[in-house]
C-alpha distance (Angstrom), angle and dihedral (degrees) to the residues before:
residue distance angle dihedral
X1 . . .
X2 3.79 . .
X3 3.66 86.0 .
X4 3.28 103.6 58.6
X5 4.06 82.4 44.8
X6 3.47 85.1 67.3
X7 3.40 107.7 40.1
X8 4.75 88.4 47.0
X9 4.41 83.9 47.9
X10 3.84 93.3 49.7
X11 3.97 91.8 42.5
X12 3.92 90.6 44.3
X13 3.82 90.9 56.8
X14 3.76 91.6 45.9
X15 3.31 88.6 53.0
X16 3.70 95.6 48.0
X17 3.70 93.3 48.5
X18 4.16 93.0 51.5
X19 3.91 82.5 47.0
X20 3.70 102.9 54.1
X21 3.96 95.9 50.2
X22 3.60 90.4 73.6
X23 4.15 92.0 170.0
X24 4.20 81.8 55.4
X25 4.07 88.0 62.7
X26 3.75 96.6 40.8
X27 4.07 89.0 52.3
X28 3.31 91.4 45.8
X29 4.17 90.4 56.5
X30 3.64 97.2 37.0
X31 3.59 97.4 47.7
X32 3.77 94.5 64.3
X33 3.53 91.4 38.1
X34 3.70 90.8 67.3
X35 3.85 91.2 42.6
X36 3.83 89.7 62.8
X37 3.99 92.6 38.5
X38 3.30 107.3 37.0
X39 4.23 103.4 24.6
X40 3.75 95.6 31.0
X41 3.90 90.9 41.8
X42 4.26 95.1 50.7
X43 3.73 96.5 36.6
X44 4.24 86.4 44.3
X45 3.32 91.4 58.9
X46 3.64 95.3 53.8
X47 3.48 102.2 49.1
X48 3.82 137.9 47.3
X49 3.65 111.6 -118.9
X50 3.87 113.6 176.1
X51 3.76 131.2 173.2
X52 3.58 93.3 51.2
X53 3.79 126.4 89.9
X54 3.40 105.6 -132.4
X55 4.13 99.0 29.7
X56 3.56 122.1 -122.9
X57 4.15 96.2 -21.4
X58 3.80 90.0 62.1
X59 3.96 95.1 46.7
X60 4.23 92.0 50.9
X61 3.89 88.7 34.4
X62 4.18 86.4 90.7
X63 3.73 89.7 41.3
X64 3.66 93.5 59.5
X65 3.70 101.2 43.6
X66 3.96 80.2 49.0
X67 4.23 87.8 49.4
X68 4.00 78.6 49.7
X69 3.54 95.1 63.2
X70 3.88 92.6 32.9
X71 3.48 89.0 66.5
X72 3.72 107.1 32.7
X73 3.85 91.8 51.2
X74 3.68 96.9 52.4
X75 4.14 104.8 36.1
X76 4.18 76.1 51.3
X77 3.73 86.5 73.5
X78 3.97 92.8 71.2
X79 4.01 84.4 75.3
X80 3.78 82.5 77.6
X81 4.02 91.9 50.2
X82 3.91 89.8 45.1
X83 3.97 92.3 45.4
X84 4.13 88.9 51.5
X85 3.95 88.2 49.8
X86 3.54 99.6 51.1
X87 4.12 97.0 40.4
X88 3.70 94.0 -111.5
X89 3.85 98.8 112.2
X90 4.02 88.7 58.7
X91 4.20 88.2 59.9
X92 3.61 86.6 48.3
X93 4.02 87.8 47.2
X94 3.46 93.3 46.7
X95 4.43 97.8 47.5
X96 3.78 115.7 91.6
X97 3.50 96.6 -87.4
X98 3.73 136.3 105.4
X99 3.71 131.3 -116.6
X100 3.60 93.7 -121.4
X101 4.10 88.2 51.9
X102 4.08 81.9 43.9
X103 4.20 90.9 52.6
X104 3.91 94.6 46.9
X105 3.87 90.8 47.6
X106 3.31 98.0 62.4
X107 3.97 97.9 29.3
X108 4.35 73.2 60.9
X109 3.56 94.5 56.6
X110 3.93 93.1 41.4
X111 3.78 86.0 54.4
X112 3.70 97.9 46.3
X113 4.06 88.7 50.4
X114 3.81 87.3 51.3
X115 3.80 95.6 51.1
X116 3.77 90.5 45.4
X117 3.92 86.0 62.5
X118 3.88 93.1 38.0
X119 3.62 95.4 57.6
X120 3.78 103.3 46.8
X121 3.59 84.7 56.0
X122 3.60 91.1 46.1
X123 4.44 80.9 57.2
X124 3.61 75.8 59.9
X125 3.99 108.2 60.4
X126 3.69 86.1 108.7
X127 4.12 98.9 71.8
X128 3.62 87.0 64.6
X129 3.82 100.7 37.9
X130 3.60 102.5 -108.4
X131 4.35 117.3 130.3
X132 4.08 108.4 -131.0
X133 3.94 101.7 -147.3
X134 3.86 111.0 -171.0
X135 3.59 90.1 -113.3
X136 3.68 90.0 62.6
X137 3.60 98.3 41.2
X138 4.14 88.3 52.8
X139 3.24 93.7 51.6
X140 4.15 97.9 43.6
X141 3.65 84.4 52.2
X142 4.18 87.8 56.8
X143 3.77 89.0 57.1
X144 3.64 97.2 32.9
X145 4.33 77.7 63.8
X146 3.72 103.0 39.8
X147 4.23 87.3 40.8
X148 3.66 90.4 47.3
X149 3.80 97.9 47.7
X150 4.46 93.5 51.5
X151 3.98 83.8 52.8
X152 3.52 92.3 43.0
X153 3.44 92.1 48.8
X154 3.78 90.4 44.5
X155 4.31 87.5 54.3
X156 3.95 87.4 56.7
X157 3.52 94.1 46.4
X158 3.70 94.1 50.8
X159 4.30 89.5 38.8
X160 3.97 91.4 54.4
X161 3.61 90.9 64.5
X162 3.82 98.7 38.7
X163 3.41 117.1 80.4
X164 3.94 105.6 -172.6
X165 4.20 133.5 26.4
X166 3.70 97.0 -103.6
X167 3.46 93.3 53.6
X168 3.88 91.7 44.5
X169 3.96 91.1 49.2
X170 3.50 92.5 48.8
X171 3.34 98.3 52.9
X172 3.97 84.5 50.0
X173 3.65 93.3 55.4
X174 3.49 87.1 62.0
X175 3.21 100.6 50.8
X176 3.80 121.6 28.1
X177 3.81 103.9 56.4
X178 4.53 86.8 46.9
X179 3.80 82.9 64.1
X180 3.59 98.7 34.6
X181 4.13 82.5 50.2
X182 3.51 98.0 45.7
X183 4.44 104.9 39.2
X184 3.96 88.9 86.2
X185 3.78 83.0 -108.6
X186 3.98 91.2 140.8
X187 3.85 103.9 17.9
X188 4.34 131.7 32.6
X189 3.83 109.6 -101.7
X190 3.44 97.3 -146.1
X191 4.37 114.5 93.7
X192 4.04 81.0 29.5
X193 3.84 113.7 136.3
X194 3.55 120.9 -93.2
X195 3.56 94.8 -113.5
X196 3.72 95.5 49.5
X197 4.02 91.6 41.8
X198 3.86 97.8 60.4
X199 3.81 86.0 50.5
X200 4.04 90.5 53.7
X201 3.60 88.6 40.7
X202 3.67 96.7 52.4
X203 4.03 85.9 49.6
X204 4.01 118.2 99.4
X205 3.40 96.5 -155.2
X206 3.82 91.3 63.6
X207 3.24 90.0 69.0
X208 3.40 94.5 54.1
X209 3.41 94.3 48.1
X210 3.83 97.0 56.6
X211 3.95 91.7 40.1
X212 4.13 81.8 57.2
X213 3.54 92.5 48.9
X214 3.88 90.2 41.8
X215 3.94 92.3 54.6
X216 4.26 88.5 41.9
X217 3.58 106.9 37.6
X218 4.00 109.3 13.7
X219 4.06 88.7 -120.5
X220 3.83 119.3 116.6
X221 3.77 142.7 141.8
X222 3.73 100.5 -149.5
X223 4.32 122.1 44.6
X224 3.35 107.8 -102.0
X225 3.52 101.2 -122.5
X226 4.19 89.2 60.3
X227 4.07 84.5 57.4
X228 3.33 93.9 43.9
X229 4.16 91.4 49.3
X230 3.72 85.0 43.4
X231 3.62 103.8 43.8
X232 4.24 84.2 48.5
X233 3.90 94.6 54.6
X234 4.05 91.3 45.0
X235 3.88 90.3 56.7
X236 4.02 91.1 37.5
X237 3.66 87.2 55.1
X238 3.75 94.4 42.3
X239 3.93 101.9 50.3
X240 4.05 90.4 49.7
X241 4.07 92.7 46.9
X242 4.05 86.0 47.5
X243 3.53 81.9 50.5
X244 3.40 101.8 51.3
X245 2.84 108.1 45.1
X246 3.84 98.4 43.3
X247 3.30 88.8 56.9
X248 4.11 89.2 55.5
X249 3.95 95.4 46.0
X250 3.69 92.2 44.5
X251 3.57 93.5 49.9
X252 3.63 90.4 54.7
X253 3.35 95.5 54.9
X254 3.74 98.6 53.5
C-alpha cells in the first residue's frame, strides 16, 4: 500500500507542476496546430497526396500528435534535473519508497501530461478532415500511454546521467528531432533507401507513428498488434533501465 502511496504522491505533483504552467499547455497545443496548418498546408499544396481523405494534412496529422508526445515525454525528464538542484529529489530518496516505485511515478505523470495534449488534439480531427469515432479515440489514448511511458522512460534515463539543463538540452537536440525525422511522421517509409529504412525501422517512435495513423486513418505498414507488442516492450525496457540506473547514480551521490 505504501507503494502505491508513493507512486499516486509523485504523479499528483507531476501533475500539479504540468498544470500550473498554463503557457507550457497552450505551446504545447498551438505548436502542432501550426505544424498541420501551416507545414501540412504549404507542403500539401506542393505535392499530390492521394489515398487519403484529407491530402497530405490528414496523413502527417498522426505524426504530429506522435511528435507531441515525442517531445513532451522526453523534455519531462528535466523535472528530475530541477528536483536534484533544489534538494527535493533527496526527500523523495530518503521516503519509504523504492526507486523503481520513484521511476514509474513520474514516468505516470509524464504520460498523463502527454495524453492531456493528445486528446485535445484528438477534439481536433475535424480541422484536417478526419472523423474521431470513440473507438478510435480509446484506442489513440492506449498508445498515446504506452508511447508516452518508453519516451518518458527514455527522458529519465538520459536526466540520471545529466547533471545540469544545458547538458540535458543538448543531449535532446540530438536526439528528439532524429526520431521525430526518421518515424515516417512527415513522409511514407515504404520506397525509402535501404540505408535510410533500417534507421526508421530501428526507431520506436515509428511504430508509434504508424499505429496512430492505423487507429486515425486505417493506413499502416506494420499490423497493429506487432506495434502495439513493440511499442509495449520499448517502454517496458525503458522504465526498468531509468530505474536502474537512477537508482545507481543517486546512490552514489548520497
Amino acid at each position: 500500500m505504501g507503494e502505491i502511496e508513493g507512486i499516486y504522491t509523485i504523479w499528483l505533483r507531476e501533475m500539479k507542476r504540468f498544470l500550473r504552467y498554463r503557457s507550457r499547455i497552450v505551446t504545447s497545443i498551438v505548436t502542432p496546430l501550426l505544424w498541420l496548418i501551416i507545414f501540412g498546408t504549404g507542403l500539401g499544396a506542393s505535392i499530390r497526396f492521394g489515398g487519403i481523405p484529407g491530402g497530405y494534412r490528414a496523413f502527417i496529422y498522426p505524426g504530429i500528435i506522435g511528435q507531441t508526445i515525442l517531445f513532451t515525454s522526453i523534455f519531462s525528464g528535466v523535472s528530475v534535473i530541477i528536483d536534484r538542484q533544489y534538494g527535493f529529489l533527496k526527500e523523495i530518496l530518503v521516503a519509504p519508497i523504492s526507486r523503481p516505485s520513484i521511476v514509474l511515478g513520474k514516468a505516470l505523470g509524464i504520460s498523463t501530461a502527454s495524453m492531456i495534449q493528445t486528446a485535445i488534439l484528438l477534439l481536433l480531427s475535424f480541422l484536417v478532415g478526419v472523423i474521431m469515432t470513440p473507438a478510435c479515440f480509446l484506442v489513440a489514448m492506449i498508445l498515446s500511454l504506452i508511447i508516452s511511458m518508453g519516451f518518458g522512460g527514455l527522458g529519465l534515463l538520459i536526466a540520471a546521467f545529466t547533471d545540469s539543463m544545458e547538458g540535458f538540452n543538448l543531449i535532446m537536440s540530438f536526439i528528439v528531432l532524429p526520431i521525430f525525422l526518421l518515424s515516417g511522421a512527415l513522409f511514407p517509409i515504404t520506397g525509402l533507401p535501404s540505408w535510410l529504412q533500417g534507421a526508421v525501422y530501428m526507431n520506436p517512435l515509428t511504430y508509434g507513428v504508424d499505429a496512430l495513423r492505423y487507429t486515425i486513418l486505417h493506413k499502416s505498414v506494420f499490423p497493429l498488434g506487432i506495434s502495439m507488442i513493440l511499442l509495449t516492450i520499448f517502454a517496458i525496457v525503458m522504465v526498468f533501465a531509468a530505474s536502474f540506473i537512477f537508482n545507481v547514480k543517486e546512490q552514489s551521490l548520497m
